[in-house]
N, C-alpha and C positions, 0 to 999 in steps of 0.2 A: 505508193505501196504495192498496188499490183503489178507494176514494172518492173520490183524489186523481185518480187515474187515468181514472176514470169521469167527474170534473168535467170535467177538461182536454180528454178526447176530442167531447163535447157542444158545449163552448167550440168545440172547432178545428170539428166539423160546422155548429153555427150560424155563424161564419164564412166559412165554404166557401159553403154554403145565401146568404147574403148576397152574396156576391161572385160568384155564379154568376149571380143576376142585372142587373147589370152590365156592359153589353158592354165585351166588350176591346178595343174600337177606334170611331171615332167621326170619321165624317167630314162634311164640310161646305164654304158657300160663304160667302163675306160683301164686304160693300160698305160703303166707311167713308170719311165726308166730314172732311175734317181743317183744322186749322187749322196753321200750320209759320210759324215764324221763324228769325232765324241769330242767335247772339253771337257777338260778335268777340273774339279774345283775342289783339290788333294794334295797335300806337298810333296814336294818329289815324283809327281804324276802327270804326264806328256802326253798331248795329242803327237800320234804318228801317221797321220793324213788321212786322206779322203780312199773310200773304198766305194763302186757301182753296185748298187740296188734295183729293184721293180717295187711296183704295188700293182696288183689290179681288183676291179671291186664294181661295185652297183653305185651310181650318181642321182641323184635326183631334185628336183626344183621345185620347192612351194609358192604358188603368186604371191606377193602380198597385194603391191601395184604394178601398173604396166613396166614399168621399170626395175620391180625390187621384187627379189627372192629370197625364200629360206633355201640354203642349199645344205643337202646331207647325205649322207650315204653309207656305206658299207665298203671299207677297203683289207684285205689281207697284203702290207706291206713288209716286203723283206729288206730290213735295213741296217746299214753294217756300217762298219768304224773299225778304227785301230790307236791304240795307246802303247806306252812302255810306262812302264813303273819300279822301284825297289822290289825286289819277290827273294825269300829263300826256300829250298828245298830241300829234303834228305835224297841222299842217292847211298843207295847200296852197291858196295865192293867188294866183294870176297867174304863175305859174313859182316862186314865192319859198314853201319851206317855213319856218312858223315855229310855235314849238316852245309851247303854252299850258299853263300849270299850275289846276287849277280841281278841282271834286268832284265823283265819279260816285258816281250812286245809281245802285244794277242793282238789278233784280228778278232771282233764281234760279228758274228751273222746272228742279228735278233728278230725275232719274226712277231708279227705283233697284228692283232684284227683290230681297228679301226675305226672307228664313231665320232668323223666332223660333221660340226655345226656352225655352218657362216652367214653372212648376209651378203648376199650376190648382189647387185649392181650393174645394169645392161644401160648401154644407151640406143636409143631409137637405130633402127635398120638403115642401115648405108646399101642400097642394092639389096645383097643377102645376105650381108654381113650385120654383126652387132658382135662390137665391143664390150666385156668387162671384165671388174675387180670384183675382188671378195674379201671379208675379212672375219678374222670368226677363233674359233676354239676347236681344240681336237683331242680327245681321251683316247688313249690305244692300252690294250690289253694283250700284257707277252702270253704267246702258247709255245713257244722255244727260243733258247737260246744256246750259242756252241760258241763256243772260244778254240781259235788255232794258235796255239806257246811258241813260242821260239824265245830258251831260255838264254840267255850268256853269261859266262863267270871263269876269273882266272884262277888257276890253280898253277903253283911254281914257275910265275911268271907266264904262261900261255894261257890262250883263251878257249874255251870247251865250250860246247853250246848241248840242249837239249831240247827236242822237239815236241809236241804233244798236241792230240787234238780231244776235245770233250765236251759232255753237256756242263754248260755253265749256271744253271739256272737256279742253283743256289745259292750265285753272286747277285741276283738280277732281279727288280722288284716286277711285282705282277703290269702296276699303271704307269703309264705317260703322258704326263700334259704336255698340250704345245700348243702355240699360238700358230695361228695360221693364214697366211697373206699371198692372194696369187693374183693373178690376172691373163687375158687372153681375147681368142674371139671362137667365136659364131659360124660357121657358113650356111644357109639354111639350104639344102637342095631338094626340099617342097616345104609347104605353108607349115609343119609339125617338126618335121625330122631336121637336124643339124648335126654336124661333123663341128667339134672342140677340140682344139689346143690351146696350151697355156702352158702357164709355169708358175708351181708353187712354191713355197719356202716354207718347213714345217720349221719353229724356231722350238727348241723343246723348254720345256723352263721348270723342270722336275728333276731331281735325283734319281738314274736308273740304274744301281748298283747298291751292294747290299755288304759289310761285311768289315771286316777292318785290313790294313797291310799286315801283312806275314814278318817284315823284318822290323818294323817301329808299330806295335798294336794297339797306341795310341791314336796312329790316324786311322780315320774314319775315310773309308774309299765313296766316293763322291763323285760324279760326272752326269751331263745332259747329255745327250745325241740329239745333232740337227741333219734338216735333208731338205736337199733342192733337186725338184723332178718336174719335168716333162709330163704334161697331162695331154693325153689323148684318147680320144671316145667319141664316144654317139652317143647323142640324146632324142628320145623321141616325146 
């Protein structure tokens, strides 16, 4: 019984001894160029490709154990997409409003502040490196949004286009959930400080749009936006 007792105490001090050195807290900065798209989940409503973004924000690490963190932070992301859709408009001629049906393609630039929460995942130091994954939740809050139109519609067989640029933020809900999945490494170049890259995938899994279409007001305008970025920073 005391051999038992003597193991388990040894065990719990080399533990302790581990984990004491470990900081309990780990803060940082980082800069992360992104790529962002939207899917539609609307009829008649098309993704029109991938548009480049950034984020940059405050990073930080809670220990749980020598291995596992609470990671979270603070990011101001600027992130964009492009769709077309059914849209009509009035246009004025001569005193004569008349009413066009045709398709707009907008680009999204939506800017949104930032609140993930993951579980980080490091494995033991290779030299000065260490490897990890994360995986976690992410709520973001819009503070703006602008839409760039580029309308099209034929009129006696030719095609007319109109252009426009605006605050959209009428279309556009305040929250975004996402799921959040990244991984990366480490360098440490002393015992505290380390240089991070990686690479995340925000997966969005929320409706961020608001409103119904213009030419069938039946459907309801629907879409996610996703973003894969480049993480880069310091941590101290």
């Amino acid at each position: 019984m005391k051999k038992i007792v003597l193991i388990a105490g040894i065990c719990l001090l080399i533990g302790h001894v581990a984990l004491s050195q470990v900081k309990p807290f780990r803060f940082g900065l980082k800069l992360a160029p992104n790529i962002g798209w939207i899917s539609p989940d609307s009829e008649g409503y098309e993704s029109d490709g991938s548009v480049p973004g950034f984020s940059w924000g405050f990073i930080s690490d809670f220990t749980i154990t020598e291995n596992y963190f609470v990671a979270t932070g603070f990011n101001v992301n600027y992130m964009n997409g492009k769709m077309q859709f059914p849209h009509q408009i009035d246009i004025i001629e001569n005193d004569d409003t008349t009413t066009h049906i045709g398709t707009l393609k907008r680009k999204y630039n939506l800017r949104y502040i930032e609140l993930p929460l993951t579980l980080k995942m490091k494995t033991n130091k290779f030299n000065e490196i260490q490897f990890y994954g994360q995986i976690g939740f992410s709520l973001g809050f819009n503070v703006k949004s602008k839409g760039k139109d580029d309308f099209s519609y034929k009129v006696g067989g030719q095609y007319m286009s109109e252009s426009n640029e605006g605050d959209i933020s009428d279309e556009v809900t305040f929250l975004r959930g996402a799921l959040v999945l990244g991984g990366g490494i480490e360098y440490y170049v002393d015992n505290s400080t380390s240089i991070v890259a990686g690479i995340t995938f925000s997966n969005g899994i929320s409706n961020v749009l608001k409103g119904n279409n213009t030419v069938d007001t039946s459907i309801e305008q629907k879409a996610v936006p996703h973003y894969i970025e480049l993480t880069l920073g310091v941590i101290f």
